[in-house]
TORKOL-4160 file (C-alpha; in steps of 0.2 Angstrom, whole numbers, padded with zeros to 4 digits, m for minus):
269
<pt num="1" X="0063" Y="0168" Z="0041"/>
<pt num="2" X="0072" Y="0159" Z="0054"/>
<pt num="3" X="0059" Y="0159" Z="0069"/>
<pt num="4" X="0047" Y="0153" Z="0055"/>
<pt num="5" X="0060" Y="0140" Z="0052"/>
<pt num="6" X="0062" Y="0133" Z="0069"/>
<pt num="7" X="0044" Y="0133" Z="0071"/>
<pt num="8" X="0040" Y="0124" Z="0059"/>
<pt num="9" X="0054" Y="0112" Z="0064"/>
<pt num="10" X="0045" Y="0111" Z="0082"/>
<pt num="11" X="0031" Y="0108" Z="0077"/>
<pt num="12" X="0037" Y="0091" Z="0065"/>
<pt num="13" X="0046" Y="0086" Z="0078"/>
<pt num="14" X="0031" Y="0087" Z="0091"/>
<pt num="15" X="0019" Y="0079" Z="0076"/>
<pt num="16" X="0032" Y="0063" Z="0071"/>
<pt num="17" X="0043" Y="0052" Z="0078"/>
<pt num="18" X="0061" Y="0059" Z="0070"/>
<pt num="19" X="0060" Y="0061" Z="0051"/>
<pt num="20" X="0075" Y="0062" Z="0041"/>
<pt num="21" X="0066" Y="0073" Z="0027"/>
<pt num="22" X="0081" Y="0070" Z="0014"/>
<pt num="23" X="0080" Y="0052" Z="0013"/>
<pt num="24" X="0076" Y="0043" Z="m0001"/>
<pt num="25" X="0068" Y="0027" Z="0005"/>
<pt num="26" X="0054" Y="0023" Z="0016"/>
<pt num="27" X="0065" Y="0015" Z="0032"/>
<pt num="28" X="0078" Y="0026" Z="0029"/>
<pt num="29" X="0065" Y="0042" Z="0031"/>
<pt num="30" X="0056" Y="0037" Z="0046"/>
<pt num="31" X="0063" Y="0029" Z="0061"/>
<pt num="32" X="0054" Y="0020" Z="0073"/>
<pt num="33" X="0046" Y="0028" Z="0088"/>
<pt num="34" X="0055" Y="0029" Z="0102"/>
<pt num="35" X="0058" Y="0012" Z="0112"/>
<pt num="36" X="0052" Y="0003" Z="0097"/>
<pt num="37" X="0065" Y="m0007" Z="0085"/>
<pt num="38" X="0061" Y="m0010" Z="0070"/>
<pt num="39" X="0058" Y="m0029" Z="0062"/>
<pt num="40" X="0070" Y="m0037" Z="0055"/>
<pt num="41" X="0066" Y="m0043" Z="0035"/>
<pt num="42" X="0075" Y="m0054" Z="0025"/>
<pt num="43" X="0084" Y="m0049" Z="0009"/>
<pt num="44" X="0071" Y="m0053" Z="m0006"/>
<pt num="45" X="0056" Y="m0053" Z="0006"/>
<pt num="46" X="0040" Y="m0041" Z="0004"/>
<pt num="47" X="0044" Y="m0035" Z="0018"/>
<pt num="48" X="0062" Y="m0028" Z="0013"/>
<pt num="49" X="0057" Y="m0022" Z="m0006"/>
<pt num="50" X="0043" Y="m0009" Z="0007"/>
<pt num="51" X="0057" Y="m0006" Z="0017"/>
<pt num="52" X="0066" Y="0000" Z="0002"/>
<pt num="53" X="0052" Y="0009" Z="m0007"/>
<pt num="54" X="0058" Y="0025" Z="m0014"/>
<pt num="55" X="0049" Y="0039" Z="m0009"/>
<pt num="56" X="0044" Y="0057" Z="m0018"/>
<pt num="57" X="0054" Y="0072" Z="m0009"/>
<pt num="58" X="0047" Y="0077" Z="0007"/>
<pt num="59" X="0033" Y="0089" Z="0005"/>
<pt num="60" X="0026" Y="0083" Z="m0010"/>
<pt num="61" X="0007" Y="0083" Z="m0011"/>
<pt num="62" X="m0003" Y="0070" Z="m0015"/>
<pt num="63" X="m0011" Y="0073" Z="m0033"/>
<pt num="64" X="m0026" Y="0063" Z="m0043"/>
<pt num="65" X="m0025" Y="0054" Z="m0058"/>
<pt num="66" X="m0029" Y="0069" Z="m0070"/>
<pt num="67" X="m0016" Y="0080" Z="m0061"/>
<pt num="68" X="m0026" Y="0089" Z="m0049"/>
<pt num="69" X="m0023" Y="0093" Z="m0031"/>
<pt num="70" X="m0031" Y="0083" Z="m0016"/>
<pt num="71" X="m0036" Y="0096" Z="m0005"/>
<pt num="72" X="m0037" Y="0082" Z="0010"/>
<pt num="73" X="m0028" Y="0093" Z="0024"/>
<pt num="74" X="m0016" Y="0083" Z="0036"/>
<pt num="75" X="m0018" Y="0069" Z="0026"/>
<pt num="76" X="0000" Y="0061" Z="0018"/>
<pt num="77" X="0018" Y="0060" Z="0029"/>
<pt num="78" X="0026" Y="0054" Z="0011"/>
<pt num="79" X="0019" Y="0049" Z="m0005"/>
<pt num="80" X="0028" Y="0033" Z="m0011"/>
<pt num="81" X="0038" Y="0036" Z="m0028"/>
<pt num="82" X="0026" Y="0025" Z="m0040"/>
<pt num="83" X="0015" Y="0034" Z="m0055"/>
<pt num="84" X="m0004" Y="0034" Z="m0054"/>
<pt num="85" X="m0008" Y="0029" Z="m0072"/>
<pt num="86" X="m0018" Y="0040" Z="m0081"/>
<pt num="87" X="m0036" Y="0032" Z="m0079"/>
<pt num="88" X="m0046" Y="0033" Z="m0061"/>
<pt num="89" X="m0041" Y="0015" Z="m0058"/>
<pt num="90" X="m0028" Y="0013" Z="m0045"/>
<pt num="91" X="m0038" Y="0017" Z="m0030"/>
<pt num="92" X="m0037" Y="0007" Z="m0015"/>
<pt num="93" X="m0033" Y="m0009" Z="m0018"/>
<pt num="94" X="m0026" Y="m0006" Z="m0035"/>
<pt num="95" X="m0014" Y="0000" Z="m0027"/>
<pt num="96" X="m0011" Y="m0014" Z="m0014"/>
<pt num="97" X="m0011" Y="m0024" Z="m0032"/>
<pt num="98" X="0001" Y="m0014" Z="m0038"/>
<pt num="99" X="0014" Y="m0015" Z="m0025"/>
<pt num="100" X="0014" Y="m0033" Z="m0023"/>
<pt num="101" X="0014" Y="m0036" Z="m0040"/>
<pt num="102" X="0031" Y="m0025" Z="m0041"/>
<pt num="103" X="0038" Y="m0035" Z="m0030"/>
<pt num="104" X="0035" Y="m0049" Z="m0038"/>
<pt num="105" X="0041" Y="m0045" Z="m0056"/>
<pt num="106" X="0057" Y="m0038" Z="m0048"/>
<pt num="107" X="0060" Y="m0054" Z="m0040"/>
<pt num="108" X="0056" Y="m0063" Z="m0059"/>
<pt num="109" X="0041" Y="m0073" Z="m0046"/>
<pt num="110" X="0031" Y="m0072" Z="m0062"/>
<pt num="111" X="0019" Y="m0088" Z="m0056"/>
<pt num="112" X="0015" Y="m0079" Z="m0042"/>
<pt num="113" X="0009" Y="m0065" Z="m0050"/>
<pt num="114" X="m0011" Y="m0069" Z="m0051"/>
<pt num="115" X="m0026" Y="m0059" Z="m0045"/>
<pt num="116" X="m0044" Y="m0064" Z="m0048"/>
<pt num="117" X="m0057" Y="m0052" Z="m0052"/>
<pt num="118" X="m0074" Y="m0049" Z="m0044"/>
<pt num="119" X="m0083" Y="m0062" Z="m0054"/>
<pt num="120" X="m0071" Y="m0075" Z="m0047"/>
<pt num="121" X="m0059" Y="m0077" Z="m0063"/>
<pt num="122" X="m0040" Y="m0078" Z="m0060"/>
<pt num="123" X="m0031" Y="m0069" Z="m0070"/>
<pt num="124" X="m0012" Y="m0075" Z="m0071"/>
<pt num="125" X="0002" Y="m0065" Z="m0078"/>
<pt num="126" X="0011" Y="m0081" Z="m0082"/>
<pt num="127" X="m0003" Y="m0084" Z="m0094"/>
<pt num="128" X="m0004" Y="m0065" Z="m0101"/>
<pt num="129" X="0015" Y="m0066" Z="m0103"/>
<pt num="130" X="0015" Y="m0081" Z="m0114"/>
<pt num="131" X="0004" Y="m0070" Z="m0125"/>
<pt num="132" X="m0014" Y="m0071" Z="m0121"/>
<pt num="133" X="m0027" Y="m0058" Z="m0117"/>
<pt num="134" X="m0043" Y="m0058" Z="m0107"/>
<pt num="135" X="m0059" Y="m0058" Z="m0117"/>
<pt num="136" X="m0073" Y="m0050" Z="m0104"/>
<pt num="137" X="m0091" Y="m0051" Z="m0111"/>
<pt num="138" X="m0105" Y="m0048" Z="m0099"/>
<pt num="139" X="m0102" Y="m0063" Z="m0083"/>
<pt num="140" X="m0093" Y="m0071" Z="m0097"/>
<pt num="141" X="m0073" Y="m0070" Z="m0094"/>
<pt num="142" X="m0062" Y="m0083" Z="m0103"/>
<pt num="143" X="m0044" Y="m0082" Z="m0110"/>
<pt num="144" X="m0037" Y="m0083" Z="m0129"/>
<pt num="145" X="m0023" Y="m0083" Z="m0141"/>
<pt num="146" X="m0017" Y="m0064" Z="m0144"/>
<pt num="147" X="0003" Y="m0063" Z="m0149"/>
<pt num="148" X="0020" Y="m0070" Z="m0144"/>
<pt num="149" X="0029" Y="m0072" Z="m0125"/>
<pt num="150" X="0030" Y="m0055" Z="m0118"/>
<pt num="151" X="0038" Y="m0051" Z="m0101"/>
<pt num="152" X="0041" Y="m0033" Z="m0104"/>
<pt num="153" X="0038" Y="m0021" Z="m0090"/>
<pt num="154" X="0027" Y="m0013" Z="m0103"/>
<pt num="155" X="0017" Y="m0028" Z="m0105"/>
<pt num="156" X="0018" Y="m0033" Z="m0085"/>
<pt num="157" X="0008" Y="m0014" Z="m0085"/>
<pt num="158" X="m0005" Y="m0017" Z="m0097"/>
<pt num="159" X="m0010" Y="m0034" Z="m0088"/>
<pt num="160" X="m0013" Y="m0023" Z="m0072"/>
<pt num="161" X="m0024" Y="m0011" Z="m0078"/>
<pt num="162" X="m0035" Y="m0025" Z="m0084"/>
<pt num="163" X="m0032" Y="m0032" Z="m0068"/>
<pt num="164" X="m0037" Y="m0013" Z="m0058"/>
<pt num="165" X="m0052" Y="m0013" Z="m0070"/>
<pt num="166" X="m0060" Y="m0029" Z="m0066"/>
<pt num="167" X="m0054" Y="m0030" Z="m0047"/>
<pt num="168" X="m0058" Y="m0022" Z="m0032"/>
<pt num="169" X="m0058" Y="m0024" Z="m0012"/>
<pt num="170" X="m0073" Y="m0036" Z="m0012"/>
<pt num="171" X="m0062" Y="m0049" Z="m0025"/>
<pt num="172" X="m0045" Y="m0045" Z="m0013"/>
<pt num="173" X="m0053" Y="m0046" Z="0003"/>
<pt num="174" X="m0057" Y="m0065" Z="m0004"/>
<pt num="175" X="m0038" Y="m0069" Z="m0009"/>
<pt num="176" X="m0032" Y="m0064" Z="0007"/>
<pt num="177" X="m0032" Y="m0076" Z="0023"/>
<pt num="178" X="m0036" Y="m0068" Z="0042"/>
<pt num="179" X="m0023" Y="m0064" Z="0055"/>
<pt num="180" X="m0028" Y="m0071" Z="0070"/>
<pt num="181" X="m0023" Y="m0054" Z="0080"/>
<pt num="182" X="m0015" Y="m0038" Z="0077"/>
<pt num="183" X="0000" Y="m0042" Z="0089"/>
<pt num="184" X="0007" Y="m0050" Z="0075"/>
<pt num="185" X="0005" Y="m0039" Z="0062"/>
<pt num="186" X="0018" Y="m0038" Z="0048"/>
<pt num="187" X="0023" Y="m0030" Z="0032"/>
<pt num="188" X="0013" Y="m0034" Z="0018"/>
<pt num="189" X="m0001" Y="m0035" Z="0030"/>
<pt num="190" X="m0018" Y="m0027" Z="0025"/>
<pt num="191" X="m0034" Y="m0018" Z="0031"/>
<pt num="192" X="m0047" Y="m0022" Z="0022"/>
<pt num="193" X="m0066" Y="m0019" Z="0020"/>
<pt num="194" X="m0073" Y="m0026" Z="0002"/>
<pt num="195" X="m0089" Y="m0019" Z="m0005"/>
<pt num="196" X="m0094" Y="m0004" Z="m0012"/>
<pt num="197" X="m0090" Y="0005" Z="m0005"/>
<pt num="198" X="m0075" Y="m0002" Z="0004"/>
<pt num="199" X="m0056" Y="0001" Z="0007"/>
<pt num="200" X="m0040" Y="m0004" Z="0009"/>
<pt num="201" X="m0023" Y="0002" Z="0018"/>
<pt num="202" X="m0007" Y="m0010" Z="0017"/>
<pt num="203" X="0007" Y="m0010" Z="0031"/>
<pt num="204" X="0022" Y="m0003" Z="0025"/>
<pt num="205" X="0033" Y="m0006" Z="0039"/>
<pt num="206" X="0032" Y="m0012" Z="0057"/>
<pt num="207" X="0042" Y="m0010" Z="0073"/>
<pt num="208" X="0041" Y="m0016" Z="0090"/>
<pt num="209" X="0042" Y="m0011" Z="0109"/>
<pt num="210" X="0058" Y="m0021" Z="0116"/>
<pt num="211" X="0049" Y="m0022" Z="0133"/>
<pt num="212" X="0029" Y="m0022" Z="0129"/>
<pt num="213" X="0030" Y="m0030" Z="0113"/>
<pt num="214" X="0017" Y="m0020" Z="0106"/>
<pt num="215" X="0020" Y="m0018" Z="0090"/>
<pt num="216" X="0018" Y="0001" Z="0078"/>
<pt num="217" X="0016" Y="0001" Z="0059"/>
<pt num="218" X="0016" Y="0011" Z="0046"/>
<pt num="219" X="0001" Y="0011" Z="0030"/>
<pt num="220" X="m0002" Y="0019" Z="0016"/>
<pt num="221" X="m0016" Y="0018" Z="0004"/>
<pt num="222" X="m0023" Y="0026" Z="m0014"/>
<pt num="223" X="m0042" Y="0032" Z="m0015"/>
<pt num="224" X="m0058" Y="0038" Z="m0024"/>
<pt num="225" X="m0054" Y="0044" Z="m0035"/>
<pt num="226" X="m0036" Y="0037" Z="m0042"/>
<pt num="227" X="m0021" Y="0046" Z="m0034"/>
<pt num="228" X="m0002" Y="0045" Z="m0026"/>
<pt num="229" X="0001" Y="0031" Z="m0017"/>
<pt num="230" X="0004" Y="0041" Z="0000"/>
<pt num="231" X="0010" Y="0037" Z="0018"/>
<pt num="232" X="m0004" Y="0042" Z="0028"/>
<pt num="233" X="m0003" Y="0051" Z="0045"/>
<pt num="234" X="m0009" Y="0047" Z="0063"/>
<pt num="235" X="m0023" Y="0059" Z="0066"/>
<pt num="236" X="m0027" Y="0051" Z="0082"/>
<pt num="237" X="m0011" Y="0050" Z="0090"/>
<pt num="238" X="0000" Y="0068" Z="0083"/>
<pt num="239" X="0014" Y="0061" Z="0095"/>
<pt num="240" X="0016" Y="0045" Z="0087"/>
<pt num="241" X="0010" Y="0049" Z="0069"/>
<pt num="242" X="0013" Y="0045" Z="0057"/>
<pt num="243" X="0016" Y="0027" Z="0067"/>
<pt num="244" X="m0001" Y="0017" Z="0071"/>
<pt num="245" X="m0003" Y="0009" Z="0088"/>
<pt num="246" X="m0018" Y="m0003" Z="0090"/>
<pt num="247" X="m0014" Y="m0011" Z="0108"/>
<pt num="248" X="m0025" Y="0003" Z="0116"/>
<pt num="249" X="m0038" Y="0006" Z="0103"/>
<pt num="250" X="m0053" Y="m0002" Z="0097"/>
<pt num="251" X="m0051" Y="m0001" Z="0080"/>
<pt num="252" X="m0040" Y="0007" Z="0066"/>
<pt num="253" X="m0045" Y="0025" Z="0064"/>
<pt num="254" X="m0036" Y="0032" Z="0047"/>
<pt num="255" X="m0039" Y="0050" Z="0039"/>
<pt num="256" X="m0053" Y="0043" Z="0029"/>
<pt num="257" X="m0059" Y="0028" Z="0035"/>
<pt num="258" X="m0063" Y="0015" Z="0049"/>
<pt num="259" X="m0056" Y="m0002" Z="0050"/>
<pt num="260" X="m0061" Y="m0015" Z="0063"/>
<pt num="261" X="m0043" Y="m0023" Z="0072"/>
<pt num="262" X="m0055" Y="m0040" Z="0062"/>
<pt num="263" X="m0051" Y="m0036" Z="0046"/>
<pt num="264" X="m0033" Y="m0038" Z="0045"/>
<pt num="265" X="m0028" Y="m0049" Z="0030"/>
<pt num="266" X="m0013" Y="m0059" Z="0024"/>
<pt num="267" X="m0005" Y="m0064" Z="0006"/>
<pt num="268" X="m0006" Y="m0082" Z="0007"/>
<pt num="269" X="0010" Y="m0084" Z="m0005"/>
């Protein structure tokens, strides 16, 4: 049992950067690679409510919506600590949804809450919080009159699920805004392709080379169909996984899919 132990211990410490596997949060869990610091975040920013992301203990899989298994191999390095729902819906950029919308209800940025679907309609919590409701028929999409003022998390909830039912990666894709080059990549970023199919990943964390300057992330991402949010490894770089480097390569290569370094995207606000 020990030589199995200390193999297995070899063989993480070979695949990642060091892992603290007892650690609750996303920064706290995975240090930077080596020769890389990580970048700094202001209290209150995106950037710092990913940071602090609590994760599921190490080891846990990833799971779908209806409670069955993803039998992906050497797919997750840590599934983030946020429920799935109960409907296939928070795919791929549900999720990205879902995590800037947290971060914005936990900071009471209720204004700044808004997604539009694929048909080009906005939907604003501000509005579904003062107590109206989304009335969808056929292209037709228009708001009206439903109850009282409502800012319970409950509530907050039910608004994304219409959100994750009428948005997708081809409606995100055109909320987000370019970055001009992956050298300056940042938490909060995402890669994103919109269609269907198409997929998105967001950038959890990111740290930098003090001499080089290149700079390493860290993505996660949900899927088809619904399931954990989940850290994804580093399939093309074992030594650095589950860390991304994209100064050498031509484009991103994930588990499941292929970015183009191009389709890197920003939340204007």
């Amino acid at each position: 049992m020990l030589a199995l132990f200390l193999y297995l211990l070899g063989w993480l410490s070979a695949l990642y950067p060091p892992v603290n596997m007892a650690a609750p949060t996303l920064a706290a869990r995975f240090a930077p690679p080596q020769g890389f610091q990580r970048l700094p975040s202001a209290q209150g920013s995106f950037a710092d409510f990913l940071a602090h992301s609590r994760l599921k203990p190490w080891g846990t899989p990833v799971y779908y919506y209806n409670g069955t298994l993803n039998p992906e191999p050497n797919l997750s390095a840590s599934v983030l600590d946020f429920d799935i729902g109960s409907r296939d819906l928070q795919q791929c950029a549900d999720a990205v949804m879902r995590l800037r919308a947290e971060y914005l209800y936990q900071q009471k940025r209720y204004s700044a809450i808004h997604f539009n679907f694929t048909s080009g309609f906005r939907a604003d919590y501000a509005k579904w919080a003062a107590g109206y409701r989304i009335r969808v028929k056929g292209n037709a999409v228009s708001w009206y009159k439903a109850g009282a003022k409502d800012y319970s998390y409950r509530s907050f909830r039910d608004y994304l699920t219409v959100v994750f039912t009428y948005a997708g990666t081809q409606s995100l894709s055109r909320e987000l805004r370019a970055v001009a080059s992956v050298d300056s990549v940042r938490p909060g970023d995402v890669f994103i392709r919109g269609g269907s199919p198409g997929h998105a990943v967001l950038v959890l964390d990111v740290a930098e080379n003090r001499q080089t300057r290149q700079r390493a992330f860290l993505i996660c991402q949900s899927y088809m169909p619904a399931q954990s949010i989940h850290v994804l490894v580093n399939r093309t770089d074992t030594a650095l996984s589950p860390w991304y480097n994209l100064a050498a390569a031509d484009k991103l290569y994930t588990p499941q899919w292929t970015f183009e370094k191009t389709e890197l995207r920003r939340f204007v606000d």
